[in-house]
C-alpha positions, 0 to 999 in steps of 0.5 A: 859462379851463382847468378841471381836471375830476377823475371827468370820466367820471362821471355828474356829472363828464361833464356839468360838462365838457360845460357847460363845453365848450359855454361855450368853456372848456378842460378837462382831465379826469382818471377811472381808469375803474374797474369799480364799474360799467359801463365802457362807459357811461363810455367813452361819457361820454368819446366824447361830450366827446372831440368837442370841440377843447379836451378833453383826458383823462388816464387815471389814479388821482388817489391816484396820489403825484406825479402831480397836482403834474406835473400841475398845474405843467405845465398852470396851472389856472384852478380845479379841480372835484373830483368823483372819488371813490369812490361809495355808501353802501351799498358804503362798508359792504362795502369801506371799504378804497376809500373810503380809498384814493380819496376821502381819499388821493386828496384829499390829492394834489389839495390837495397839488398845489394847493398847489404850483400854487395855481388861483383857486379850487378846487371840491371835493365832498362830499355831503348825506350829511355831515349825517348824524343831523341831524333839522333840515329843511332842512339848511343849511351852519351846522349842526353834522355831527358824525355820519355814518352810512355810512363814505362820508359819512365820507371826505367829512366828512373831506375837508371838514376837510382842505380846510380846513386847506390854505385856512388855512396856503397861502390856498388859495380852496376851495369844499365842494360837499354834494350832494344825490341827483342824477339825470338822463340818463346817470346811474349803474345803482347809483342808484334812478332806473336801478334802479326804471327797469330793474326796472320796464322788465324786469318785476322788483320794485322795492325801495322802503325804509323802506315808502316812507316816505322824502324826497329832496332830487332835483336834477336833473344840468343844474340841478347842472352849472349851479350848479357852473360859476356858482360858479367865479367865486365864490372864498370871500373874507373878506367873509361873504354879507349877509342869509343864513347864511354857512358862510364860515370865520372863518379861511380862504378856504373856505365849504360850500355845499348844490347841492340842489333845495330842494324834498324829494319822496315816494320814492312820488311818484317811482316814479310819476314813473317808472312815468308815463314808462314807461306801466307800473306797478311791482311793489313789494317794501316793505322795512326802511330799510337800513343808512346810510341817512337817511329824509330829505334837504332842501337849504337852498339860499338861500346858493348863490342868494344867491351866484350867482343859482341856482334850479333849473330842472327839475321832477321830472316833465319831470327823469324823462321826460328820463331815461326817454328817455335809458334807452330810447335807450341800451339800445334799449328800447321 
């Protein structure tokens, strides 16, 4: 199988391609490298994949007119997993302009080239975030998000939509993927896990919101890779899933689906996760709930197990040492 990989420099994007890779599979990726944060964590994202035989990497900006439908015309992609995007709650509130640009234009360019070179299945991220003022725990995939509360949890409320009207007019087989506030090895400095663990690392004060009174959905980056590549064999048909809620559109091959852990988990449960790993205690500074943000995220994850077999594998004790570990390797700390 070739898979077209779009972010295969990112924290989730590597690790799908790794997966993948490791399977015997062929991927092609795609990551402009930008500078949103450290280019040399993803350079080394890249040294990584660039072992294997049947890696290939394109450098470049999805949004980028034309470039994909080359792309896709001249390589035949089995399916594609779409995870390029411009990242961040709280940057999507500073620079809206790039959300704009990367995650709905570049969206557009990737349903366009699917368009003229249809995949068997094509697997697009969105992000729990999509749910936005909904209160009802857990979350599932039938409920209504009609309102985002960040303008990031809009590009990719948007992209649902725009998915679904190519599935409908081309018959384009297209899954939505909501994430919800993955972390492991290799993961991204601008997210809590790396904050809390560099912080604590250099004797600075954490930023704990809300007073602490907060819940995540946290899903570990193997357990999330695994669930992506189980569902590529799973392209949405007219047949709904028996004995669970289907989000299965009534008119077109597409279905939305939660990749979570199904298990919320105390912000403070966490930090002592990490301060466990680490031998030390953190300093905690207890702030307002930012601008957003929501107090709690909860996955209902019954319709992915339900079409592939998913349970998560990785408790948040021995998900956390694994990414402590991989801290104190990569940047040299004792």
């Amino acid at each position: 199988m070739h898979v077209f990989v779009t972010g295969v420099a990112g924290f989730i994007g590597a690790n799908c391609a790794r997966q993948l890779l490791d399977q015997g599979h062929s991927v092609t990726g795609i990551d402009n490298l930008n500078d949103y944060y450290d280019v040399s964590l993803k350079q080394a994202r890249l040294a990584a994949l660039t072992e294997h035989q049947k890696f290939q990497f394109l450098e470049g900006a999805i949004e980028t007119e034309g470039l994909l439908i080359d792309l896709f015309a001249k390589e035949k992609f089995d399916a594609v997993v779409h995870l390029a995007a411009q990242a961040g709650v709280r940057y999507s509130i500073e620079s809206p302009r790039t959300y704009l640009q990367s995650n709905i234009n570049g969206t557009f360019e990737i349903l366009e080239a699917a368009r003229a070179t249809p995949p068997k299945h094509m697997l697009l991220a969105s992000t729990s975030s999509a749910y936005g003022a909904n209160t009802e725990m857990p979350y599932q995939e039938t409920q209504k998000a009609d309102h985002q509360m960040s303008f990031y949890a809009a590009t990719k409320k948007a992209t649902e939509s725009m998915a679904h009207s190519y599935a409908h007019l081309y018959g384009l087989p297209i899954t939505m993927f909501r994430f919800f506030t993955v972390y492991g090895p290799w993961g991204r400095p601008d997210m809590a896990p790396f904050l809390f663990t560099d912080a604590i690392v250099n004797d600075r004060p954490i930023k704990v919101f809300n007073h602490g009174n907060m819940r995540r959905d946290f899903t570990y980056v193997d357990d999330l890779a695994r669930a992506l590549i189980m569902l590529i064999d799973t392209p949405p048909t007219d047949t709904p899933v028996p004995e669970v809620a289907d989000s299965l559109s009534p008119v077109a091959p597409f279905r939305v689906l939660n990749i979570g852990n199904n298990d919320p988990v105390e912000l403070g449960d966490f930090i002592k996760a990490i301060e466990t790993s680490l031998g030390k205690e953190a300093q905690k500074t207890f702030m307002d709930m930012q601008p957003g943000d929501v107090p709690a995220t909860w996955a209902d994850t019954s319709l992915l197990q339900a079409l592939t077999g998913y349970v998560p594998k990785t408790d948040i004790q021995t998900g956390v040492a694994a990414f402590v570990a991989w801290y104190k390797t990569y940047y040299g700390r004792s």
